[in-house]
N, C-alpha and C positions, 0 to 999 in steps of 0.2 A: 590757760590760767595766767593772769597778769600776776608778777610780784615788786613788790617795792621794798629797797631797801635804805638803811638808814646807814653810811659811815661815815667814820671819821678816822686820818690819817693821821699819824702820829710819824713821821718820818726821823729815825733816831741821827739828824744830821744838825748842824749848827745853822745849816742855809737851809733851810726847811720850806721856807715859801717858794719857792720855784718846782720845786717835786711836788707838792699838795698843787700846784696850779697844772703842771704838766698833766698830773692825774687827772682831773676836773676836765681838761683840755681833750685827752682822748677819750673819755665817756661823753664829751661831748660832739664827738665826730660820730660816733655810731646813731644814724638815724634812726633806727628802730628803739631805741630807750627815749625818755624823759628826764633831764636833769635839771634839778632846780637846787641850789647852794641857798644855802644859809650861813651864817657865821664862823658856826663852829663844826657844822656838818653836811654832806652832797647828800640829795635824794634823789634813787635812778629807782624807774619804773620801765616796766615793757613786760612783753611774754618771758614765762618763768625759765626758759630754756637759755633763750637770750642772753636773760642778765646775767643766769650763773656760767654761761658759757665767756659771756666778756669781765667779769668780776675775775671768774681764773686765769684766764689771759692778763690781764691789766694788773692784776695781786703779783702775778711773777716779773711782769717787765717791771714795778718800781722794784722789786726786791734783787732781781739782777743788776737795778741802776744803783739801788742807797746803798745794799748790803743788811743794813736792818732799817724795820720799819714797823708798826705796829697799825693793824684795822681792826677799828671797832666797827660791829655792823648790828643792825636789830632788823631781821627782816620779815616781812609780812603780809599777807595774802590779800593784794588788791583789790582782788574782785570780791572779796569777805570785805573791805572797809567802804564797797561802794553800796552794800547793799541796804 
């Protein structure tokens, strides 16, 4: 089952653009997902195991680096929106 989701970082730091790009940066080395950025939010696609397997990975490494941070996500069943 493919899933996609929808976030957005809120990184509670005053240099915040470089932790939201960092983020963006290693979703985007994993080849098995899909990223595509928008303005105000990343969109990662791939198999459902995947994403939530690199989403918890990647949710702890920024939260080890800022200290706080805040993701909004809406996620949702791919293969239900291709049909």
């Amino acid at each position: 089952m493919k899933t996609s989701v929808e976030i957005s970082l809120y990184p509670l730091d005053d240099n915040y653009t470089p932790i939201v790009l960092a983020f963006i940066e290693r979703l985007q080395d994993d080849p098995d997902l899909d990223v595509v950025i928008s303005p105000s939010s990343t969109f990662v696609t791939g198999e459902h195991h995947n994403v939530m397997t690199t989403l918890a990975t990647e949710f702890e490494i920024t939260f080890r680096q800022v200290g706080q941070a805040v993701f909004v996500c809406k996620f949702m069943n791919a293969d239900a929106m291709m049909e």
